[in-house]
Steps between C-alpha positions, in 0.01 A plus 500: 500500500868417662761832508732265352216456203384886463884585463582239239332721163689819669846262407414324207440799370784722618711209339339528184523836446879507600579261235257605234677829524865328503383312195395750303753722543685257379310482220528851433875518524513210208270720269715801581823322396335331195453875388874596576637231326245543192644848510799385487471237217288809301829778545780241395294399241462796362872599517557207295274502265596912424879393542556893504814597617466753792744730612833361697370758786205276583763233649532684819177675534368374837170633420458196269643211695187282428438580158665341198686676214667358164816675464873444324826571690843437437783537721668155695491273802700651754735300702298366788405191619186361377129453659349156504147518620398161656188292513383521140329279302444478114273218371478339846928484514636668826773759383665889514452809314854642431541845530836799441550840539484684139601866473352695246757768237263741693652362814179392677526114675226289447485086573458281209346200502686247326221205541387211661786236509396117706678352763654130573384333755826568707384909469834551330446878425615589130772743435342794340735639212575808476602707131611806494462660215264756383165400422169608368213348715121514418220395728246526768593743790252332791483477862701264725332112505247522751673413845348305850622499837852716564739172561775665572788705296630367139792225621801565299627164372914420489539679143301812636168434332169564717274240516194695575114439626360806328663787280536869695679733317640702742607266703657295242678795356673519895597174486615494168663811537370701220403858443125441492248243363180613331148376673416302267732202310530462104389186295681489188283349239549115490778415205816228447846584615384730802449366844258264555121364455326806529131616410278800538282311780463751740351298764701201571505340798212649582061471466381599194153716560273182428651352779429767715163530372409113588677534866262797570224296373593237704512742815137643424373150484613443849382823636182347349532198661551630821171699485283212356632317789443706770134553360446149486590461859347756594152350329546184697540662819197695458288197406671281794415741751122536335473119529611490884307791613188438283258698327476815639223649693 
């Protein structure tokens, strides 16, 4: 048998294994964020189907910035620019999520979100109103929308509003130049005369778990694909070689 020939199994195989492992891990990572997000769905749900009001404290306990709480505030929108967080889709139309400052009577800031609003084709941005007066609000207290890649700081745009790639509290607060912003953002409950189209879909613009779960089955079956493969080969070899040496003695 050639070198070239006994080393060929040794590389076949060290290639295998290399991407059965990347593929698979893979795999894994999709079943591990199908059970996040069915976490997720499970919590919110829960919140709303309870609709108990918990206490006004919870709005700026960091120790629950990824859970979800019903509660009822009232208080106003301070006067700050508003948040317009970009790239967001509703029923396969490319829009923004609006978003303003809110102050509580109890004096704790927390950002609202006023809803999903479309864009023209020109990306006009729309300008966000802003009332006022005191106002009772009731709704889900839930994380930020799930963000990607950093892009770069919130642009302010000519009338002062920040068009956005993800929603960060803190930083927001800086640039809006607030007291403080809670961790997590408030979803009124969806109703005429307030804002815009809003729901309680808490994972929008995002994969739902079934997704998840058929990408990871997807990345098993290649990891599978790669071994039956490399077996295969490796059968063929073995009966090549028998053929060309012959029987042995």
């Amino acid at each position: 048998m050639k070198p070239g020939l006994r080393r060929h199994p040794v590389l076949l195989w060290a290639f295998a294994l290399v991407a059965i492992a990347g593929f698979a891990s893979l795999g894994v990572w999709q079943l591990g964020r199908a059970d996040i997000k069915r976490g997720m769905l499970a919590e919110a749900q829960r919140a709303l189907s309870a609709r108990a009001p918990q206490p006004a404290g919870v709005i700026g306990d960091a120790a629950r910035a990824n859970a979800y709480d019903w509660i009822e505030v009232h208080g106003r929108f301070v006067d700050a620019p508003a948040v317009l967080l970009d790239n967001q889709q509703h029923e396969g139309r490319v829009g923004v999520r609006a978003y303003r400052s809110f102050e509580t009577d109890a004096g704790q800031g927390v950002l609202v979100d006023l809803g999903w609003v479309a864009l023209p084709l020109d990306r006009t941005l729309p300008q966000v109103p802003r009332d006022d007066a005191p106002r009772a609000l009731r709704g889900l207290l839930l994380p930020p929308p799930g963000a990607g890649l950093r892009l770069g700081e919130p642009q302010p745009q000519s009338d002062g509003t920040l068009l956005a790639m993800r929603i960060e509290p803190a930083e927001l607060a800086r640039m809006l130049g607030v007291q403080g912003l809670a961790p997590r953002v408030l979803r009124p409950e969806p109703g005429p005369g307030f804002g815009y189209q809003r729901d309680f879909d808490i994972l929008p613009n995002t994969l739902p778990p079934e997704k998840h779960l058929g990408y990871a089955v997807q990345w098993f079956a290649l990891a599978a694909a790669v071994l039956a493969t490399a077996v295969l080969l490796t059968v063929r070899r073995s009966r090549r070689l028998r053929s060309i040496n012959g029987p042995s003695q």
